[in-house]
Every structure is written in structure tokens, then in C-alpha cells.
C-alpha positions as CSV (number, residue, x, y, z in Angstrom):
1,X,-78.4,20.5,-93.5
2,X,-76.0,23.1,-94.7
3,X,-73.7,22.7,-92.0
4,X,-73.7,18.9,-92.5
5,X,-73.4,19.5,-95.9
6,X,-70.0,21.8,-95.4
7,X,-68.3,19.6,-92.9
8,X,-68.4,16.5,-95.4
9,X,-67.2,18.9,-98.4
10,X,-64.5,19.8,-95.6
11,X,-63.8,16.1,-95.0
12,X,-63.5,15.3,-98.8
13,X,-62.3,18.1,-100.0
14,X,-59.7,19.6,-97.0
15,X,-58.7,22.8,-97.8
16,X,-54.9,24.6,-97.5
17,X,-54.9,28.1,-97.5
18,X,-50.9,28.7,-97.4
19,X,-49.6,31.3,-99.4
20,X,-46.4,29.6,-99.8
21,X,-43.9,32.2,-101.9
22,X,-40.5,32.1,-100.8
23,X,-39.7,35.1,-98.5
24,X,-36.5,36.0,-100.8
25,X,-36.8,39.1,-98.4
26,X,-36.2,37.4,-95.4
27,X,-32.7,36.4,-96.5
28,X,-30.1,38.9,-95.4
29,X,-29.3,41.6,-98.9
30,X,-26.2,40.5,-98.8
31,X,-26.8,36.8,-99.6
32,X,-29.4,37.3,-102.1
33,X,-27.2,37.6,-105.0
34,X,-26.6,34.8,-107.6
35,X,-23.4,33.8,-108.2
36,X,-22.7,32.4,-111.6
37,X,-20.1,30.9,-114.6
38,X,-20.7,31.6,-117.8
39,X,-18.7,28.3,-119.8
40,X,-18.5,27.9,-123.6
41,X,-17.9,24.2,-124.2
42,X,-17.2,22.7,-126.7
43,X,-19.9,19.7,-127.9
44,X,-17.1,17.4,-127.9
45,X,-16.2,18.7,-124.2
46,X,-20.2,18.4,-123.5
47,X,-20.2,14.8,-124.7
48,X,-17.5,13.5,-122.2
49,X,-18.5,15.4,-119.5
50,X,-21.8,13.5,-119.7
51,X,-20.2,10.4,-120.3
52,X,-17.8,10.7,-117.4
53,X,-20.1,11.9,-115.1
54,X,-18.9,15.8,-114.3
55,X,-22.2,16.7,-116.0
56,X,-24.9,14.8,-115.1
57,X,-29.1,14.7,-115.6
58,X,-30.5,14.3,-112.3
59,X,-33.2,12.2,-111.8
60,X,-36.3,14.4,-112.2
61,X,-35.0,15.5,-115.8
62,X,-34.3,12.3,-116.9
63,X,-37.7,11.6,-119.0
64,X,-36.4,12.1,-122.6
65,X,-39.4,13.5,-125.0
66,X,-37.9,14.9,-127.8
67,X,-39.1,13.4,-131.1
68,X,-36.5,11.9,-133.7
69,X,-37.3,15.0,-135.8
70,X,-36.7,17.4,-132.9
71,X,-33.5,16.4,-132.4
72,X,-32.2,16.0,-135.7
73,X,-33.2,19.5,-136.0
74,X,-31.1,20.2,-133.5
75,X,-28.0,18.5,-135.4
76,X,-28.6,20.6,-138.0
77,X,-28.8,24.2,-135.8
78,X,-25.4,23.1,-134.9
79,X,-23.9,22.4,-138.4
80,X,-25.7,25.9,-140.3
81,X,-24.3,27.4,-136.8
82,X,-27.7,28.5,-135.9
83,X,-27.6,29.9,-131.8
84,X,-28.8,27.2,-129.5
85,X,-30.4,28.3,-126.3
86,X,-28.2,29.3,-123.0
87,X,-28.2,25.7,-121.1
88,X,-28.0,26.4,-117.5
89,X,-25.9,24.2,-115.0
90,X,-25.5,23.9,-110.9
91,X,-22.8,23.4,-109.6
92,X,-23.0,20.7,-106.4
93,X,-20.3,20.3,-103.5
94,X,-18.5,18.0,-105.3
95,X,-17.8,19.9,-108.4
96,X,-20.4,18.3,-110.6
97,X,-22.1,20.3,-112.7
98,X,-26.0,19.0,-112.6
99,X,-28.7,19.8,-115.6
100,X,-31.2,22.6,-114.3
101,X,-32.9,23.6,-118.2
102,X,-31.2,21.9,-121.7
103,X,-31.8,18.4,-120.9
104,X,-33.4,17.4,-124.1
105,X,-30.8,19.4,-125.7
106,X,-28.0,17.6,-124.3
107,X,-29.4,14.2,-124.3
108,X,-30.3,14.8,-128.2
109,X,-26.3,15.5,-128.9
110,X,-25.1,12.7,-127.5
111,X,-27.5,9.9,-128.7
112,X,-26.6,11.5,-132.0
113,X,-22.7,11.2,-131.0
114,X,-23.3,8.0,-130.0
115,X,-25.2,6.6,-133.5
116,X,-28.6,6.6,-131.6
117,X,-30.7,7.6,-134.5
118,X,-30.6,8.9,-138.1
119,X,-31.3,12.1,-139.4
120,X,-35.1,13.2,-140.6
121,X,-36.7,16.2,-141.5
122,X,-34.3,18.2,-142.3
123,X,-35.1,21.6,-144.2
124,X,-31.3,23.0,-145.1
125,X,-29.8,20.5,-145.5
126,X,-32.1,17.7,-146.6
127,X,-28.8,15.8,-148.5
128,X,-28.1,14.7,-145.0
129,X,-31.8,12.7,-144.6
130,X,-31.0,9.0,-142.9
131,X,-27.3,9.9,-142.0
132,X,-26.1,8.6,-138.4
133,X,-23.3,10.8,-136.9
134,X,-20.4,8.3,-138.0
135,X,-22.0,8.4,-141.6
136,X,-21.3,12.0,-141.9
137,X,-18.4,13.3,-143.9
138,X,-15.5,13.8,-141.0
139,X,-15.5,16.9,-142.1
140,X,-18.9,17.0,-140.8
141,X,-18.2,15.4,-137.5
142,X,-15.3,17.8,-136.5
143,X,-17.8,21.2,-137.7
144,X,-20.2,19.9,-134.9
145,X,-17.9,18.6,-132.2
146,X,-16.2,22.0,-132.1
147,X,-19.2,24.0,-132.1
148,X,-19.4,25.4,-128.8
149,X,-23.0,25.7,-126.6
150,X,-22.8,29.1,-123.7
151,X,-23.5,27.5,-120.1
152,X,-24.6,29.9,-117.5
153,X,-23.9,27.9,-114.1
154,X,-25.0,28.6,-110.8
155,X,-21.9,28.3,-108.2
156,X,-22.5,26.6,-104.9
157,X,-22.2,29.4,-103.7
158,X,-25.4,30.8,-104.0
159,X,-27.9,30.9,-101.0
160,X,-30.1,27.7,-101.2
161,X,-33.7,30.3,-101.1
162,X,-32.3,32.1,-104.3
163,X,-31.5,28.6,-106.0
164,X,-35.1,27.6,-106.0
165,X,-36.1,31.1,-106.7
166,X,-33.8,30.7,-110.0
167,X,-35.3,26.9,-110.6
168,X,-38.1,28.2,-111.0
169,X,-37.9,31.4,-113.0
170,X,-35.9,29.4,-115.9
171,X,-37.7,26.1,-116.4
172,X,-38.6,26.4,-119.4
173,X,-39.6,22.5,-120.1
174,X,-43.3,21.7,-121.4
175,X,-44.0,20.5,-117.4
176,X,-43.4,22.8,-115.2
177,X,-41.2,21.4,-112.2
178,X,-43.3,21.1,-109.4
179,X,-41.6,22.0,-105.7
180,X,-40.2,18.6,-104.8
181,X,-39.0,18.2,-107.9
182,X,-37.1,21.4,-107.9
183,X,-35.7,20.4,-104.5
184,X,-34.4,17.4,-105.6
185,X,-32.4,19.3,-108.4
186,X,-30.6,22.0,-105.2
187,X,-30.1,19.5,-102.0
188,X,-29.4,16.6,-104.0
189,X,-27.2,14.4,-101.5
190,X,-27.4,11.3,-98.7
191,X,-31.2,12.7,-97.4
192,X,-32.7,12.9,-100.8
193,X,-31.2,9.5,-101.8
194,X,-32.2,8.0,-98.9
195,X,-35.8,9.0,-99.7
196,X,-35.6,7.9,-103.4
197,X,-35.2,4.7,-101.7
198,X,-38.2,4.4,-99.6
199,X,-40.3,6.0,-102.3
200,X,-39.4,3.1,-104.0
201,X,-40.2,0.4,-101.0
202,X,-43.4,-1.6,-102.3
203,X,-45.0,-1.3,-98.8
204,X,-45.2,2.9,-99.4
205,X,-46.2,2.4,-102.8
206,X,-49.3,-0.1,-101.5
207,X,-50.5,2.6,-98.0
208,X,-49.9,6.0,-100.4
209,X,-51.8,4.6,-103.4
210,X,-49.2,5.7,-105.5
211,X,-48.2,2.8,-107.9
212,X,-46.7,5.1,-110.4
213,X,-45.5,8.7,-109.2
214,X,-43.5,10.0,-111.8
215,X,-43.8,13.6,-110.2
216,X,-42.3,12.5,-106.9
217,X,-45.7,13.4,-104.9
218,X,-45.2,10.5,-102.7
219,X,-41.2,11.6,-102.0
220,X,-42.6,15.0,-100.7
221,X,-44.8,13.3,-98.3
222,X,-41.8,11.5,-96.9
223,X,-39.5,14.3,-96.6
224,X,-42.4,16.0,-95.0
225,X,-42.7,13.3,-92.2
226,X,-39.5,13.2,-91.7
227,X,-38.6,16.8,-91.3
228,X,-42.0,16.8,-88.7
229,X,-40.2,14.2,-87.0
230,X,-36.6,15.9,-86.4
231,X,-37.3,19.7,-86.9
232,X,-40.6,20.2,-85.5
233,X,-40.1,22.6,-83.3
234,X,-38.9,25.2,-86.1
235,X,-42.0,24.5,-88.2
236,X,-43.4,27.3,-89.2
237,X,-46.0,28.5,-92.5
238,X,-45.2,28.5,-95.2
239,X,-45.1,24.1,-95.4
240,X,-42.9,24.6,-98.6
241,X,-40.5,26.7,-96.9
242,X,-39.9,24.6,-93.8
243,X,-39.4,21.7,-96.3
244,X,-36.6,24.1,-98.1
245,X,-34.6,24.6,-95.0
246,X,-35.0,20.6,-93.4
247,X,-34.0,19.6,-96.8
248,X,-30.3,22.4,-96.4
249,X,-30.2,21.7,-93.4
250,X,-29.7,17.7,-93.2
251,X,-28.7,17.7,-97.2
252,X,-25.8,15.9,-95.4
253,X,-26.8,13.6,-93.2
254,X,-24.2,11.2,-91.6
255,X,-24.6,7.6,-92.4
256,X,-25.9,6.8,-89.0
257,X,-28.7,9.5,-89.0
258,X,-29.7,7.7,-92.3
259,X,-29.7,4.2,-91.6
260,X,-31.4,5.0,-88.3
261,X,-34.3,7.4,-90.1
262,X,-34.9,4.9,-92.8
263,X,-35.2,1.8,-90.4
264,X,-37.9,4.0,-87.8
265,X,-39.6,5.1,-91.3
266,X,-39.8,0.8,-92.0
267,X,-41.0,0.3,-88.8
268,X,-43.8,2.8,-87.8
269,X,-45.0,1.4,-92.0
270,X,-45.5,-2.3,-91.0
271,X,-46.7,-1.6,-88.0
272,X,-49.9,0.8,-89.9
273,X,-50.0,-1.4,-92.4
274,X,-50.4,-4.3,-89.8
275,X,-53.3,-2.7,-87.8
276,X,-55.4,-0.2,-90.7
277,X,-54.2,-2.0,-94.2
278,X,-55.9,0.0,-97.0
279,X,-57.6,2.0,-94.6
280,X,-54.2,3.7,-93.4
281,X,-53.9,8.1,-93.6
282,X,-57.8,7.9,-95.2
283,X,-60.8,9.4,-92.7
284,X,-63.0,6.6,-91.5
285,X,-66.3,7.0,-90.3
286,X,-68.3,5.2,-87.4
287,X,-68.6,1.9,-89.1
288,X,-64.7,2.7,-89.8
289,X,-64.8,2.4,-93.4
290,X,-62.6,4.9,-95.7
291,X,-65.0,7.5,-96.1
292,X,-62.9,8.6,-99.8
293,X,-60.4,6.4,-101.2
294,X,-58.1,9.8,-101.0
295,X,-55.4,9.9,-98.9
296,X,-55.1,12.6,-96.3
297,X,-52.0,13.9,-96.0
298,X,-52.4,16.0,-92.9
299,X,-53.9,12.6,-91.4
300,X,-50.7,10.6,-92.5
301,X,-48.6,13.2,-90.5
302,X,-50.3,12.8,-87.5
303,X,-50.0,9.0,-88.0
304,X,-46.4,8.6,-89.1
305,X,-44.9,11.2,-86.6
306,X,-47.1,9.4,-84.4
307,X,-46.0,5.6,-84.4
308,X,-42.8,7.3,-85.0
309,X,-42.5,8.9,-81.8
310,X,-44.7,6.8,-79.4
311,X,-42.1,3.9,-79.3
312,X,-44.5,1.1,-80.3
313,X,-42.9,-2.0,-80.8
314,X,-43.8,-5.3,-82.7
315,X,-45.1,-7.3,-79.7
316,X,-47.7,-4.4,-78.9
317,X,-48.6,-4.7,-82.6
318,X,-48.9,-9.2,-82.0
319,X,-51.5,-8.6,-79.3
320,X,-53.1,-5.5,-80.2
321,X,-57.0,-6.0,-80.1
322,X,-57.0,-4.0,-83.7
323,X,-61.5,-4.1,-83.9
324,X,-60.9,-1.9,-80.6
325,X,-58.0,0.1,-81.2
326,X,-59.9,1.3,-85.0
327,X,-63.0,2.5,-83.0
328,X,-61.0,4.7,-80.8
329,X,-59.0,5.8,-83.6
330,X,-61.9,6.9,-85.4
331,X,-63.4,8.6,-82.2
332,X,-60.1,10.1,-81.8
333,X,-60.0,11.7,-85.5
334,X,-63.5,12.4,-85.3
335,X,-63.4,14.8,-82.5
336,X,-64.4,18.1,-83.8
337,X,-61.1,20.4,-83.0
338,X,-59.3,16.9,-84.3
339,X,-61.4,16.9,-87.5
340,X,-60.6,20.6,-88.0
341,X,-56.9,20.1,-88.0
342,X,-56.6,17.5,-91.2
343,X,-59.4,19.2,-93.5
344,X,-59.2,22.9,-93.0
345,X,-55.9,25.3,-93.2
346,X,-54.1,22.2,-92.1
347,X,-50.7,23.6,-92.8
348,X,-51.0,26.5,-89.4
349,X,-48.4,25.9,-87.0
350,X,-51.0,25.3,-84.4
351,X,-53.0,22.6,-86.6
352,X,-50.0,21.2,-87.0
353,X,-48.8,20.7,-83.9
354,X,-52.1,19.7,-82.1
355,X,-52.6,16.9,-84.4
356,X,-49.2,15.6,-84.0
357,X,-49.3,16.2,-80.2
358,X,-52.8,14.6,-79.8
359,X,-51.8,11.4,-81.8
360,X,-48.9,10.9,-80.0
361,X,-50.7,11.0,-76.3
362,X,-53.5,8.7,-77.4
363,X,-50.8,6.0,-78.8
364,X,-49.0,6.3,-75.7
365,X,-52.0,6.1,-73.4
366,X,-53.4,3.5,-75.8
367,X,-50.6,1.1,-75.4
368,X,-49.1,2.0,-71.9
């Protein structure tokens, strides 16, 4: 009975066991220094900048929070010439300078710049209550468009490990960016854009559960199939790790490589969807119902990689006996080394790879 008891708590509840720090240590001594600019600008320089573009708030910070009061505080820390926190910058390929920690900050000044709100709550200079920025005195207007805010940037330069070492250590927002997110902010480029895009395809949303993922949960799980399908044979623990370097190393990727991935992605998804519906990436058990509703995501690797690479096509999917195929499926998963590989230290190179490998040879034997 215990047993029994432990292997459906396994099955429910799978278990990862990574210890997934960066190894900072691993990276040669020389490469693990930051390289940074230190930039005074100007709030009027600040304000075109966003405008134009050359500073810009990437997606994940985009969420604006900041209370009417907040802000207007803010407005008035810059005209008593009260210090305003260091805003930090990174620098990307093409020059840009993207938002790493000030983007309330920022997006406060120039809604305020731009007439977005009055000011409220003020405490020095309560004289200025209900004023938008073009009812202020000019006077006024020029005191806080030369006021200048310190910008500590990090340069390209800078090893991609010690970026996300840095993201980390200075986030000082009230949520905490989680590892996706964070990766989003240093590789931002063709890959990540072309998984913003299937995060956002309808059929993804419908076989992930994930009708709203503000976090970008579902994103990871498609950078994760993906970098399973092309760099596999480099995996190695820690999962977050391998996920840093796939997401360097193919930051890039050619327009070829992305309209390929993206259309293989498409197809191994309709063709799941077609045969397991809502029972797709969730355990079944022998009358091949979802044993949770929660999706597995060491299942969903198996699966994806799997269609993936077995070369099904849609007429195998047209005449596919799908009542047969779903009870060897769930014999498949079932079997006990199988069953260990999605619900217990799933992320272990050798887990990892039996799953994928095991998949794989029962599609192709299943459809040859």
C-alpha cells in the first residue's frame, strides 16, 4: 500500500531535483568580468530615446504598476532634486540600450512628459496638486527636463553567464524575474521572437492549458523543445543552463532555420492535437483518461521531440486507428523505467535522453 501510495504521489506530483546555479566558475577568469557604461542623461535625452526607440522596454517589463501617486512622486524627486535610483541598461548588438531595472521609473517620466496624468499627493510641493507637465510654469518644465538620471549599462561585451548572473542580482521589481523571463531580456533576437509567436498560436495555448501566461511559462517549454530537438546531444544538468547556452548559441538564427523550426513546431501540434486532444503531455491511465488535469512537462518533451523527429506525416495521422494507437501509448508511458523518467529527477541526462530515444523508436515502429 505504501509503495502504491508513492508511485501515484510520484505520478502527481513528479519531482526535479536539479540544483540549477549557474557555474559562473566554469567560465574561463578572464571572461568573468562585467563590462559597463556609466551615462548621465538628461530626462529630456531619456524621453527621446524612448520615443525613438534607442531605449526601449522589452516585453517582459512592460506591465506598468505604478500608482498615479507613485509617479507624481516621482515628478516631484526630480524638481526638489532628490537622487533617483541608478537605472540599469543593456546594451544589444544593435546598439539599443534595453531596460534591465527602472522601468516604472522611466515609463512614469514620459507619461508625465507626454500629459498622461496630473499630479497628486504631493508633500513639498503640494501648490503643484492637479498640474499636467504642459501646465507647469516653463520654468518648471526646463528644471526637470535637464535633470539628469546615472545609467549604469551593461556592454555587449560581457559573457552571456555573467549577464544573467547580473539580471538577477539587481532586479529589484516587486516580482522577481523568473529564468525565462530574464532570458528574454539577454538573447533577445530572431529565436526568442520566433517563440513569442508560437506562444501566442491559439492551438499551444488550447494543448498547454495556458490561456493567460503572463510569466512566459509556456515560452520556456518551447524553447526547451526546441533546444532538445537541435542540441541534444550537448544536453547536460543543470536544464536552466543548457537552455542559457541553446538560447546564445542560435540567438541568431537565419531566417531559414526559423521559418523551418516554426513550421515542424506547427506540424508535430496538429498532429497531437489530432490524435490525444485535451489529453495531450498529461499521464493517462489504463482506461486512458488524464490521470491530473496537469501537464507534464517531461512527458511533452518526449512527445514533441518525438513527432518532431519520427517524420510522421498528415496521411499517417488520416488513417491512424487513434483507440489503438492511445492504448499503446499508455502501455508505452506506463512501463516502469518509462514512468520513472517523467516523474522523478526528470531533468538527468540519462532520463532525458531515454525518454526521448524511447518515444521516438515506438513512433517510428508504430507507423512504419
Amino acid at each position: 500500500m505504501v509503495e502504491s501510495a508513492k508511485t501515484l504521489a510520484d505520478k502527481l506530483f513528479p519531482k526535479e531535483k536539479d540544483n540549477d546555479d549557474l557555474a559562473i566558475i566554469d567560465i574561463p577568469p578572464e571572461q568573468r568580468r562585467l563590462h559597463t557604461e556609466t551615462y548621465d542623461f538628461s530626462i529630456a535625452t531619456i524621453i527621446n530615446y524612448l520615443k525613438d526607440g534607442s531605449i526601449y522596454i522589452p516585453k517582459f517589463q512592460r506591465n506598468y504598476v505604478w500608482t498615479r501617486s507613485q509617479a507624481s512622486r516621482l515628478i516631484e524627486s526630480l524638481i526638489i532634486q532628490c537622487p533617483i535610483p541608478v537605472i540599469y541598461l543593456h546594451q544589444e548588438k544593435d546598439e539599443k540600450l534595453s531596460v534591465i531595472d527602472g522601468n516604472q521609473r522611466l515609463t512614469s517620466i514620459k507619461l508625465y512628459a507626454e500629459d498622461g496624468f496630473e499630479l497628486q499627493g504631493l508633500t513639498a510641493y503640494p501648490e503643484l496638486e492637479g498640474n499636467k507637465f504642459s501646465d507647469l510654469d516653463p520654468r518648471f518644465r526646463r528644471h526637470i527636463l535637464n535633470r539628469t538620471l546615472r545609467c549604469i549599462t551593461i556592454m555587449k561585451e560581457t559573457h552571456p553567464q555573467i549577464k544573467i548572473d547580473v539580471f538577477e542580482r539587481i532586479n529589484t521589481g516587486a516580482v522577481q524575474l523568473n529564468p525565462q523571463e530574464v532570458r528574454h531580456g539577454v538573447y533577445h533576437g530572431p529565436l526568442f521572437k520566433m517563440i513569442d509567436d508560437l506562444g501566442e498560436e491559439n492551438i499551444w495555448k488550447d494543448l498547454a492549458g495556458l490561456k493567460k501566461d503572463n510569466r512566459m511559462k509556456g515560452n520556456e517549454l518551447i524553447l526547451r523543445c526546441l533546444s532538445l530537438c537541435h542540441s541534444r546531444n550537448s544536453y547536460r544538468k543543470p536544464l536552466k543552463k543548457f537552455l542559457n547556452d541553446f538560447s546564445s548559441d542560435f540567438q541568431y538564427i537565419s531566417e531559414e532555420e526559423e521559418l523551418g523550426w516554426k513550421s515542424e513546431f506547427l506540424t508535430a501540434l496538429r498532429n497531437i492535437n489530432n490524435i490525444f486532444g485535451n489529453k495531450a503531455f498529461r499521464i493517462l491511465n489504463d482506461k486512458l483518461e488524464p490521470l491530473v488535469k496537469n501537464f507534464n512537462a517531461a512527458l511533452f518533451d518526449a512527445v514533441m521531440v518525438g513527432f518532431i523527429k519520427s517524420g510522421i506525416n498528415q496521411r499517417d495521422i488520416i488513417e491512424l486507428d487513434k483507440a489503438t494507437f492511445l492504448k499503446r501509448y499508455q502501455k508505452v508511458i506506463s512501463e516502469e523505467k518509462f514512468n520513472e523518467s517523467i516523474t522523478s529527477g526528470t531533468s538527468a541526462t540519462a532520463l532525458v535522453n531515454y525518454r526521448i530515444n524511447t518515444f521516438i523508436a515506438f513512433l517510428r515502429e508504430y507507423f512504419a
